[in-house]
N, CA, C and O of each residue as an XYZ file, in Angstrom:
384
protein
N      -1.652     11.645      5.642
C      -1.851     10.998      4.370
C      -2.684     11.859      3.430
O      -2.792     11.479      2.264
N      -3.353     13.109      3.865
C      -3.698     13.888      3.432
C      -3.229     14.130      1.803
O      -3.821     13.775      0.784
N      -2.057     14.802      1.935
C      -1.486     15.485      0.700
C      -0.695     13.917     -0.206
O      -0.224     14.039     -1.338
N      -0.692     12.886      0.366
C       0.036     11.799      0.196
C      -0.451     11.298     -1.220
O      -1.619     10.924     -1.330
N       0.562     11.272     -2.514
C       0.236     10.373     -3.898
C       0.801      8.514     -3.456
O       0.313      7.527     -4.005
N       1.538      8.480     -2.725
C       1.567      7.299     -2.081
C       2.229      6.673     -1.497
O       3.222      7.193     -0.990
N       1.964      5.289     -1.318
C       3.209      5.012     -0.060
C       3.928      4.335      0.304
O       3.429      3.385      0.906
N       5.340      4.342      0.215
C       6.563      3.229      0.119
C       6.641      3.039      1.859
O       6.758      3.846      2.780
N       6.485      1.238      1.774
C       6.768      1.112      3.218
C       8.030      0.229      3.149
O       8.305     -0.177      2.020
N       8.993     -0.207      4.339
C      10.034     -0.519      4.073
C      10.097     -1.097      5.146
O       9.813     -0.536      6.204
N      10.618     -2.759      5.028
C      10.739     -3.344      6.910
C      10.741     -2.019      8.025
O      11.432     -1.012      7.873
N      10.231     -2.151      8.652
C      10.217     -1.321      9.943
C       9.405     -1.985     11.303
O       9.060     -3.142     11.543
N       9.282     -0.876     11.977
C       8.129     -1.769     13.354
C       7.525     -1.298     13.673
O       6.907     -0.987     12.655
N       6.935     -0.756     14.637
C       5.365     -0.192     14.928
C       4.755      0.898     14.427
O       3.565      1.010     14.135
N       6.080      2.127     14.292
C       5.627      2.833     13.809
C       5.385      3.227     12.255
O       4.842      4.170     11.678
N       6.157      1.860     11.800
C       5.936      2.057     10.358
C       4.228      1.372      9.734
O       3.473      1.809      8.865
N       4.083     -0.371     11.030
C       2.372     -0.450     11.069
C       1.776      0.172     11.364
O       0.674      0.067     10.825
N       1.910      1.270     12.366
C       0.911      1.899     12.309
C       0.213      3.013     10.909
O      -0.966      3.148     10.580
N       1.238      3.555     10.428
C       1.061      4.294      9.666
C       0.787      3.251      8.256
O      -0.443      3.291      8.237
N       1.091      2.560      7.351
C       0.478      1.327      6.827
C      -0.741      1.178      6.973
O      -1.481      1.811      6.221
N      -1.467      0.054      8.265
C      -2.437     -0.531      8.471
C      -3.582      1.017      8.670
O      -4.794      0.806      8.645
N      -3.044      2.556      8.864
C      -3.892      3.797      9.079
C      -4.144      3.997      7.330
O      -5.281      4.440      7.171
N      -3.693      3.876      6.490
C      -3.816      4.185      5.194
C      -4.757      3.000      4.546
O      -5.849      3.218      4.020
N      -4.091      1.601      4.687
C      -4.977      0.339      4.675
C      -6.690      0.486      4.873
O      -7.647      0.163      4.171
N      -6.565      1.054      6.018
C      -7.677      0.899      6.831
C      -8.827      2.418      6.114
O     -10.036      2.547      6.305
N      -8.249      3.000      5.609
C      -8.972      4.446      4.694
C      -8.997      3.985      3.572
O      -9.940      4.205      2.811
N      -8.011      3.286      3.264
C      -8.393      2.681      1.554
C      -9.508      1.412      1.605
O     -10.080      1.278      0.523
N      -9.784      0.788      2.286
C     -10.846      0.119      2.263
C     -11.873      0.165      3.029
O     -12.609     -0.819      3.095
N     -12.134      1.304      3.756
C     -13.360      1.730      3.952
C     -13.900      2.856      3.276
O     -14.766      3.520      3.846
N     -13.390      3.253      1.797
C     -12.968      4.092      1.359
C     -13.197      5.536      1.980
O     -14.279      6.084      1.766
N     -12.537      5.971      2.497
C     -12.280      7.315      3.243
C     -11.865      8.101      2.486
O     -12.297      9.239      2.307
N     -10.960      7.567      1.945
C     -10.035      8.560      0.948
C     -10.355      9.153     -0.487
O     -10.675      8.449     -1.445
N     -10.268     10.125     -0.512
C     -10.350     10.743     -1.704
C      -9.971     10.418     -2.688
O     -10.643     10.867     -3.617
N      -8.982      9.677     -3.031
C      -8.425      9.005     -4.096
C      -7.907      7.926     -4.251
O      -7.713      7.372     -3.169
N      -7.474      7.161     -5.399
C      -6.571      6.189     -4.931
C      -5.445      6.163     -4.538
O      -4.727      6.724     -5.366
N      -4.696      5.674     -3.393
C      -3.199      6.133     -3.376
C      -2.775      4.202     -3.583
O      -3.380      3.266     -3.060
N      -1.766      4.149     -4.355
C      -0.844      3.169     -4.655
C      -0.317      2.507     -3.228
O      -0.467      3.383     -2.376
N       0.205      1.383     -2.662
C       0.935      1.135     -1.449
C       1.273     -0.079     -1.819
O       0.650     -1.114     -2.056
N       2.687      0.331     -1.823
C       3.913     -0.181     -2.017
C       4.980     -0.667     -0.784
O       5.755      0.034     -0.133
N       4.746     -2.028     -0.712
C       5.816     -2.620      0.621
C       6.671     -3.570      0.086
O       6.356     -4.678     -0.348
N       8.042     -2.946      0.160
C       9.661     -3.543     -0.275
C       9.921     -4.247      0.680
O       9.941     -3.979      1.882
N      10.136     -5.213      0.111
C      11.113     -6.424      1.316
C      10.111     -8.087      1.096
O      10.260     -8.733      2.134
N       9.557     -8.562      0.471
C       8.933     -9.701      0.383
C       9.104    -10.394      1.750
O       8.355    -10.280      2.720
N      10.362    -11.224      1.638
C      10.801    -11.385      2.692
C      10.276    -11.149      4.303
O       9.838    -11.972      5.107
N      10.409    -10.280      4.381
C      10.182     -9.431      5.545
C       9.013     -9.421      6.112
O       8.753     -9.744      7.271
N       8.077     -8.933      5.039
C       6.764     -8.821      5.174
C       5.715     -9.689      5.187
O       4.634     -9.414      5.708
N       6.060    -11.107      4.443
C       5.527    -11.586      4.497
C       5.488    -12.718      6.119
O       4.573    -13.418      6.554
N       6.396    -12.558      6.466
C       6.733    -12.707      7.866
C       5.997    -12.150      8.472
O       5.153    -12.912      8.944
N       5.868    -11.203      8.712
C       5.072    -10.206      9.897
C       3.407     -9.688      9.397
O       2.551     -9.337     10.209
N       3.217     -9.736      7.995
C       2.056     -9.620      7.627
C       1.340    -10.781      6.755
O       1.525    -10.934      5.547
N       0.355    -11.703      7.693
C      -0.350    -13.064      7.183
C      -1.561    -12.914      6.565
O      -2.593    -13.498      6.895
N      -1.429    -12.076      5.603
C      -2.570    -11.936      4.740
C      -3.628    -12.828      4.277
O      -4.800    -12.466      4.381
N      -3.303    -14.049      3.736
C      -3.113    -15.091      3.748
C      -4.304    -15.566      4.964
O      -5.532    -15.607      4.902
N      -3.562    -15.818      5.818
C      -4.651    -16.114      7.002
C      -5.447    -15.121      8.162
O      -5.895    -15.507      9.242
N      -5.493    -13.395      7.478
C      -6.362    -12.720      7.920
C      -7.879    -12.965      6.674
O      -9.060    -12.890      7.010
N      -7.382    -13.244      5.311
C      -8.073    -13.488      5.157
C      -9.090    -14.771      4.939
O     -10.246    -14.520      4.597
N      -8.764    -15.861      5.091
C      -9.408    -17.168      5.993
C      -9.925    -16.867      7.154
O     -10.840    -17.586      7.554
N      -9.480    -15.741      7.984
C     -10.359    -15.947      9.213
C     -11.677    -14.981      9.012
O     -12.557    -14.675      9.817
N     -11.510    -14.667      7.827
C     -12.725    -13.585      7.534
C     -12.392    -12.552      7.729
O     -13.203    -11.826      7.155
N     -11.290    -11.676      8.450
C     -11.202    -10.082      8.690
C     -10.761     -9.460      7.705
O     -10.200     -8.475      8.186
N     -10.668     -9.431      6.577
C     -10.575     -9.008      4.987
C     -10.856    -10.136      4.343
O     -10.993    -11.350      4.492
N     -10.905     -8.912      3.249
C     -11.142     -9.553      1.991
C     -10.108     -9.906      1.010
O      -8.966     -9.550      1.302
N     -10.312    -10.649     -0.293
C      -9.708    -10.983     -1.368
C      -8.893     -9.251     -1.900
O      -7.745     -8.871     -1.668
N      -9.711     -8.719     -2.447
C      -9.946     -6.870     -2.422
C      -8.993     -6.433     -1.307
O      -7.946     -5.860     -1.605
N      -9.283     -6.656     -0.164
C      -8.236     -5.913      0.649
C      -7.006     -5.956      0.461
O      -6.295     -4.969      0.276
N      -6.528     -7.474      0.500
C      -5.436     -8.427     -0.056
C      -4.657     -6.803     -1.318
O      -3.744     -6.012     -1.082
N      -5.311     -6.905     -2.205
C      -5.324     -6.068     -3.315
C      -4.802     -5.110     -3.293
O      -4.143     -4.677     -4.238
N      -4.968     -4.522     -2.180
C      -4.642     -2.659     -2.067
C      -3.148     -2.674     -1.770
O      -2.689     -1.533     -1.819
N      -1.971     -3.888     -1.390
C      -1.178     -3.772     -1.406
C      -0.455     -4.822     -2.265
O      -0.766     -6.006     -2.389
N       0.753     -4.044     -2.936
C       1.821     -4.553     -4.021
C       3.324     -4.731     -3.293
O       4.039     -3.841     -2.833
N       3.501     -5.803     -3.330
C       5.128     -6.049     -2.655
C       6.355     -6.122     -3.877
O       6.359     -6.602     -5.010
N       7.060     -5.626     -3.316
C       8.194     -5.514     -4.419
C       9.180     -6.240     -3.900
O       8.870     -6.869     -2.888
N      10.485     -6.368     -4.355
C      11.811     -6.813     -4.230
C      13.165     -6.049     -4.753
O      14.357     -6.191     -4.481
N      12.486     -5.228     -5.573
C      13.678     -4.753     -6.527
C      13.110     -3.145     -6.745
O      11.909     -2.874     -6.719
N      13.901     -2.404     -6.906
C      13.184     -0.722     -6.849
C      12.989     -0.633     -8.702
O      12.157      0.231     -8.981
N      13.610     -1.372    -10.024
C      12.939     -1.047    -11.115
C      11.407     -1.483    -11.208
O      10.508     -0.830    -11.737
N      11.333     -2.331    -10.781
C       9.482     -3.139    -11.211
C       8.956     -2.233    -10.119
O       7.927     -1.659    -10.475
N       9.557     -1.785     -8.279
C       8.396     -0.870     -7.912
C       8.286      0.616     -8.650
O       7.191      1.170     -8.750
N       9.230      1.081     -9.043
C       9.256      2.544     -9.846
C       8.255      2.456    -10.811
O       7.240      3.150    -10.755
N       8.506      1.541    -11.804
C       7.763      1.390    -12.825
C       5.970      1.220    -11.884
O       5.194      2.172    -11.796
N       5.815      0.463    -11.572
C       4.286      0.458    -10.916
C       4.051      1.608    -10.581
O       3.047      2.196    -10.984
N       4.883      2.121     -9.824
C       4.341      3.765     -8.990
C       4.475      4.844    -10.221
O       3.834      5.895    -10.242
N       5.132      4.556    -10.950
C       4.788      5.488    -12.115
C       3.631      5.562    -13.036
O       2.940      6.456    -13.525
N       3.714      3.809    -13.095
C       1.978      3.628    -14.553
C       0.995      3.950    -13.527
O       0.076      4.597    -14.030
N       0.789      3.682    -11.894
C      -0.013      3.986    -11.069
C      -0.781      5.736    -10.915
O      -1.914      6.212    -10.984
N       0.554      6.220    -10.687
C       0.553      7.642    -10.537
C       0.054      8.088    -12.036
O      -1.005      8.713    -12.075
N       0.598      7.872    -13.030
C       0.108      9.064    -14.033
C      -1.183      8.386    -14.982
O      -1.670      8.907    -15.985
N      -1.659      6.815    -14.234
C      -3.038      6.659    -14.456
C      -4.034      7.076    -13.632
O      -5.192      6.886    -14.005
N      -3.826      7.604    -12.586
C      -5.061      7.974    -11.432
C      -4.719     10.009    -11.276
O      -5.625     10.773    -10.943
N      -3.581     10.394    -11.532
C      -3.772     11.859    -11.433
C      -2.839     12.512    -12.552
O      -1.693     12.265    -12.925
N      -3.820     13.463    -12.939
C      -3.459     14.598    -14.374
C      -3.060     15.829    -13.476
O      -2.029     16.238    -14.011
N      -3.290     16.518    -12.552
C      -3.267     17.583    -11.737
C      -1.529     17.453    -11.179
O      -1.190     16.355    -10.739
N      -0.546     18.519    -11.216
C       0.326     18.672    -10.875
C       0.264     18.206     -9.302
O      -0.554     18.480     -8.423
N       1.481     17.373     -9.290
C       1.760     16.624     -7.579
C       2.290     17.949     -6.795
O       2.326     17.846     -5.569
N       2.718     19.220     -7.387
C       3.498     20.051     -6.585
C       2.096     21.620     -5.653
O       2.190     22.490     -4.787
N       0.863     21.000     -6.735
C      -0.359     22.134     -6.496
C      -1.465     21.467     -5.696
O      -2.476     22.100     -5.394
């Protein structure tokens, strides 16, 4: 996640949580150097397998945590986010 501007997740299974909840888990302890955007397609899907909702009632996040991720349905409204996202948090060429 190093070189990473950010990150489209897409129904998957362990190995797609793992890598998710590893970025999650740097963005709110802030580890990371910057902000990176995270982006999970499939409403549906996700909201199934991820109970945000009632991780945070049981106290293991926060409202804020909740936050760090944006669910989409449709790839124009996520493009558009990852775009006003991206060219509000970095001026520095993505290719340097």
């Amino acid at each position: 996640m190093y070189l990473a501007r950010a990150m489209l997740a897409f129904p998957g299974g362990f190995g797609t949580m793992d890598e998710l909840f590893e970025l999650l888990t740097l963005l709110q302890t802030h580890k990371t150097h910057r902000k990176v955007p995270v982006i999970i397609y499939g409403t549906d899907f996700w909201n199934q397998v991820l109970h945000l909702d009632s991780l945070q009632k049981a106290g293991v996040i926060s409202k804020e945590d909740k936050d760090l991720i944006r669910m989409f349905d449709d790839v124009d409204s996520a493009f558009e986010f990852l775009t006003d996202e991206l060219t509000k948090h970095f001026v520095e060429p993505i290719d340097g």
